[in-house]
Backbone as CSV, one residue per row, in Angstrom:
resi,resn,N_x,N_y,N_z,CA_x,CA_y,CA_z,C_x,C_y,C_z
1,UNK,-56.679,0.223,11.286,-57.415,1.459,11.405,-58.346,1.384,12.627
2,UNK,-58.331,2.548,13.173,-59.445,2.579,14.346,-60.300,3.990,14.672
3,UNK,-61.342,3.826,14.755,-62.383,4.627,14.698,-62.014,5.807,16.147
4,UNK,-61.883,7.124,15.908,-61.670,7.501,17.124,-62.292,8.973,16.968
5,UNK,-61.639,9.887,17.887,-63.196,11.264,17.534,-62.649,12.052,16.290
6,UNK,-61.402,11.588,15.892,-61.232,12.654,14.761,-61.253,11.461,13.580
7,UNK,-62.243,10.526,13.679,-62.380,9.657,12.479,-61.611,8.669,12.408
8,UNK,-61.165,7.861,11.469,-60.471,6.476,11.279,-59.084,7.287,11.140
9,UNK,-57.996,6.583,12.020,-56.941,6.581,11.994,-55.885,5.475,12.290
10,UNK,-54.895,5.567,11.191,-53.934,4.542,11.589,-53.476,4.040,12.915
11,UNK,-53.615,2.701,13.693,-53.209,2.475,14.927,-51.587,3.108,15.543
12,UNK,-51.077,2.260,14.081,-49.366,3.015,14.029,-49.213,4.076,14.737
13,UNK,-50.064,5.402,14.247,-49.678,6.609,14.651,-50.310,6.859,15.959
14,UNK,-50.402,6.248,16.919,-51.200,6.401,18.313,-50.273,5.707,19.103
15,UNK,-50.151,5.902,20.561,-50.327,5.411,21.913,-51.125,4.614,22.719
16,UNK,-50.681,3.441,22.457,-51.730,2.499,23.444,-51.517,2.238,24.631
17,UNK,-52.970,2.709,25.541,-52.834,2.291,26.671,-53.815,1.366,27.055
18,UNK,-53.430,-0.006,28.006,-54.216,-0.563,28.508,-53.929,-0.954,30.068
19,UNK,-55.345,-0.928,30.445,-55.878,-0.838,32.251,-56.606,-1.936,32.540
20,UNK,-56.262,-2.681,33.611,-56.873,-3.346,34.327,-57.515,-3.123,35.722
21,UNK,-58.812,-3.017,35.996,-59.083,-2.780,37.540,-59.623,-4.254,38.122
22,UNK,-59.074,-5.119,38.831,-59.709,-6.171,39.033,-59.730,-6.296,40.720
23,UNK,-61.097,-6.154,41.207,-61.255,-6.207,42.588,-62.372,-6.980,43.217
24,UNK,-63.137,-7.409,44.469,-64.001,-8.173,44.589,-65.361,-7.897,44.281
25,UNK,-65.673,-6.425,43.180,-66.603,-6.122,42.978,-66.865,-6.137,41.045
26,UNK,-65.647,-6.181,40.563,-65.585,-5.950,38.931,-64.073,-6.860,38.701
27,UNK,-64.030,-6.995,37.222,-63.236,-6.886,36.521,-63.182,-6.108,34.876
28,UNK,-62.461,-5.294,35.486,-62.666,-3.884,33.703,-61.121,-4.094,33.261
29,UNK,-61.599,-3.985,32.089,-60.228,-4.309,31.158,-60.872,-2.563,30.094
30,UNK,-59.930,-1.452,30.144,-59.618,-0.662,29.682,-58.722,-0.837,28.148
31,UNK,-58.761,-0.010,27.445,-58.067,0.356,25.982,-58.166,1.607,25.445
32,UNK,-56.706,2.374,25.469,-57.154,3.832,25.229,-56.117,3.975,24.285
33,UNK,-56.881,4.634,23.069,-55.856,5.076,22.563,-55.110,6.623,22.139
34,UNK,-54.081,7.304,22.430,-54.075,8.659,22.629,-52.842,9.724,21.505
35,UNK,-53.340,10.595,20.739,-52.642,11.396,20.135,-52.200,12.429,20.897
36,UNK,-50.699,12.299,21.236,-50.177,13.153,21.941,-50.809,13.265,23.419
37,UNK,-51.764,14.660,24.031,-52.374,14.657,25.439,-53.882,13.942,24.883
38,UNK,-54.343,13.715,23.777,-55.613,13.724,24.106,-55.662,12.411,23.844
39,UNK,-57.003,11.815,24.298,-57.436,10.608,24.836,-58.459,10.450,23.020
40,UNK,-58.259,9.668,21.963,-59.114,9.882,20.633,-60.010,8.428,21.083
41,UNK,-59.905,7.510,21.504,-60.488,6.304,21.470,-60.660,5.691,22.789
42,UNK,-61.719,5.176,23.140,-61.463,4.233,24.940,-62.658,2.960,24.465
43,UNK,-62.337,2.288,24.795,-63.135,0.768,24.513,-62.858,0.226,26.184
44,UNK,-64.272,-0.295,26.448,-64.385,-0.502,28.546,-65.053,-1.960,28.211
45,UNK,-64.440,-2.704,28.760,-65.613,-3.872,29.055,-65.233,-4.367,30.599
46,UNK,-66.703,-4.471,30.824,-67.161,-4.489,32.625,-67.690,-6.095,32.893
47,UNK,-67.030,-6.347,33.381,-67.359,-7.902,34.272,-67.856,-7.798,35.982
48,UNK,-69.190,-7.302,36.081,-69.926,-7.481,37.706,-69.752,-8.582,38.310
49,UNK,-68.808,-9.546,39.240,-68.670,-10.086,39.931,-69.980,-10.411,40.634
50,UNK,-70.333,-9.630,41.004,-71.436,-9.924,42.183,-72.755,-8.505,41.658
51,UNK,-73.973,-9.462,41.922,-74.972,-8.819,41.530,-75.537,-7.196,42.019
52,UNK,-75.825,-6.532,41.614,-76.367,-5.400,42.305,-77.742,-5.087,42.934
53,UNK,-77.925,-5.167,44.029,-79.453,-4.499,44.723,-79.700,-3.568,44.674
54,UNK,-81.009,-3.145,43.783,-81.498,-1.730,43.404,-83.313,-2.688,43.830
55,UNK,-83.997,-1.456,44.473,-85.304,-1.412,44.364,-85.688,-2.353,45.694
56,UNK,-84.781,-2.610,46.660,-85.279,-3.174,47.775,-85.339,-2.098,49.012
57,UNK,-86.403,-1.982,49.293,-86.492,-0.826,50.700,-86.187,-1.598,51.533
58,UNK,-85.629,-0.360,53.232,-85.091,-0.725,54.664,-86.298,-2.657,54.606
59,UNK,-87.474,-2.217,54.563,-87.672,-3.344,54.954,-87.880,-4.746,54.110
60,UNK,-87.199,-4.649,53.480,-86.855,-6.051,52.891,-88.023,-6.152,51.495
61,UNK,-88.851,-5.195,51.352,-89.256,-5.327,50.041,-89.281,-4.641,49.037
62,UNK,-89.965,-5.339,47.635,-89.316,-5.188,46.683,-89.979,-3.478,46.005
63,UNK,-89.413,-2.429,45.619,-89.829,-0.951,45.222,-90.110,-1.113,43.511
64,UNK,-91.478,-1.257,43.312,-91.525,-1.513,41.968,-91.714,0.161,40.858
């Protein structure tokens, strides 16, 4: 069973899709699962490779 927007439903009766984006900035591993066109379930997990800079101004310090 899996939790999706129209409530718990049998996996059986679904479409699984899974995505990989793996590049020098992430690795995301996608899981979707879909009734017919619509998309009922997505589970994302995000792996940041490399850290992100937020809050440093042009000149090198820190924007608190």
């Amino acid at each position: 069973m899996i939790t999706t927007t129209r409530g718990l439903m049998d996996e059986s009766l679904l479409k699984r899709v899974d995505s990989v984006v793996d590049n020098d900035n992430e690795h995301t591993t996608a899981v979707e699962y879909w009734d017919g066109d619509e998309c009922v379930h997505r589970s994302v997990h995000v792996h940041l490779k490399r850290g992100i800079a937020f809050g440093v101004g042009e000149a090198g310090g820190v924007n608190a």
